[in-house]
C-alpha positions in Angstrom: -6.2 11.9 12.0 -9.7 10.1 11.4 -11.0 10.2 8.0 -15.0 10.3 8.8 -16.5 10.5 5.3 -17.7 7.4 3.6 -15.5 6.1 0.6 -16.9 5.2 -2.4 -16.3 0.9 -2.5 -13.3 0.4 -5.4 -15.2 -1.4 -8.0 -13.0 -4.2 -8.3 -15.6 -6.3 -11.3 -12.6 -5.8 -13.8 -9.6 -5.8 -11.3 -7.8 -8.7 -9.8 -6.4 -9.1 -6.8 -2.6 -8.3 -6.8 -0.5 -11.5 -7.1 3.1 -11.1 -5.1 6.0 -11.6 -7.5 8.9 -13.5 -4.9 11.8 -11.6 -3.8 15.2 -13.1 -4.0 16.4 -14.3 -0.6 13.6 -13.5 0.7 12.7 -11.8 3.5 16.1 -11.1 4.8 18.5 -10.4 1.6 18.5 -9.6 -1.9 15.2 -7.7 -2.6 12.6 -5.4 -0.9 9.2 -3.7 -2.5 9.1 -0.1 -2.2 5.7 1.8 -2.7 6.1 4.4 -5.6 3.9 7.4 -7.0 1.7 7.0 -3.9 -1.7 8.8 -5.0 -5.2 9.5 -3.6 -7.0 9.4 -6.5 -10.8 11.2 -7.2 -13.0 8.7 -5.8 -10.3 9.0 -2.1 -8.8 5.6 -3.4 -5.4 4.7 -2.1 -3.3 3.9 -5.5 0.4 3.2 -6.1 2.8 0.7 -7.6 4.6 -1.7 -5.4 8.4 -1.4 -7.2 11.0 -4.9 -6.4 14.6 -3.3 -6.2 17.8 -5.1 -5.4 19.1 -3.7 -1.6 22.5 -2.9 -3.0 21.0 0.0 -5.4 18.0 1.7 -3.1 17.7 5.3 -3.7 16.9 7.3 -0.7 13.5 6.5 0.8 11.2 7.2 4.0 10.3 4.1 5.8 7.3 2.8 7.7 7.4 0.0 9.5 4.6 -2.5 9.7 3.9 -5.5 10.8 1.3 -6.9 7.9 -0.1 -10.4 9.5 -1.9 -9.1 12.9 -3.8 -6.6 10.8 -5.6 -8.9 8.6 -6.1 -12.3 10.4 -9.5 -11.3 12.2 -12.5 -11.0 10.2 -13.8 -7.8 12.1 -10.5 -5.9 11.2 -11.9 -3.4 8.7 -10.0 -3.5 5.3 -9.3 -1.3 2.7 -8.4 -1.8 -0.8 -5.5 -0.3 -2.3 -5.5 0.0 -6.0 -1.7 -1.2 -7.1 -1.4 -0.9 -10.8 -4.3 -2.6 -12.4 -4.6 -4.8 -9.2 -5.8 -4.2 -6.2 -4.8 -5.4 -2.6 -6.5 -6.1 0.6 -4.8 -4.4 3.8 -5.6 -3.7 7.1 -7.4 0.4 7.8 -4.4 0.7 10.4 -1.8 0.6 6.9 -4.2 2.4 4.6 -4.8 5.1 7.4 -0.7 5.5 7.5 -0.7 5.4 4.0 -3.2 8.5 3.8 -1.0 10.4 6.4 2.6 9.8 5.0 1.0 10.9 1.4 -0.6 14.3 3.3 2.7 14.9 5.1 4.3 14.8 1.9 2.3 16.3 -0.2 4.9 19.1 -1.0 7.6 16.3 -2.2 5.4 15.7 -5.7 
């Protein structure tokens, strides 16, 4: 699925850049972020809240695996900006296109 239209840019003048809050044991134990009240909003921005929860109370959840490094180290990898909260975040098209897809496929579950 290839999204052809030109998106507005977010206009990021009054937002900062999300800052990671650390995960206990991390990365192997004890915490992992799950993406909640994933949203396209009016101006096709990717927005959502990135929610820490303890591994030994998940509630059910659809996974996507992703390797986050590769996809932003080279400075001709397009990025997108993902509006998380009242910050936003840099990742690489390859996540935000995956993003747009799992939100399409479950568009139903809202």
């Amino acid at each position: 699925m290839r999204y052809r239209h030109k998106r507005p840019p977010l206009q990021t003048n009054n937002v900062k850049p999300y800052n990671y809050d650390a995960l206990l044991d991390a990365p192997y134990a004890g915490e992992v972020r799950l993406i909640h009240g994933l949203r396209i909003d009016h101006n096709d921005i990717l927005c959502c809240q990135l929610v820490k929860m303890r591994i030994d109370q998940l509630p059910p959840f659809h996974a996507l695996s992703y390797t986050w490094k590769g996809d932003l180290d080279s400075s001709s990898t397009p990025q997108d900006k993902v509006l998380v909260g009242d910050q936003y975040l840099m990742v690489g098209r390859n996540l935000a296109l995956a993003l747009r897809a799992v939100k399409v496929y479950h568009q139903g579950d809202d």
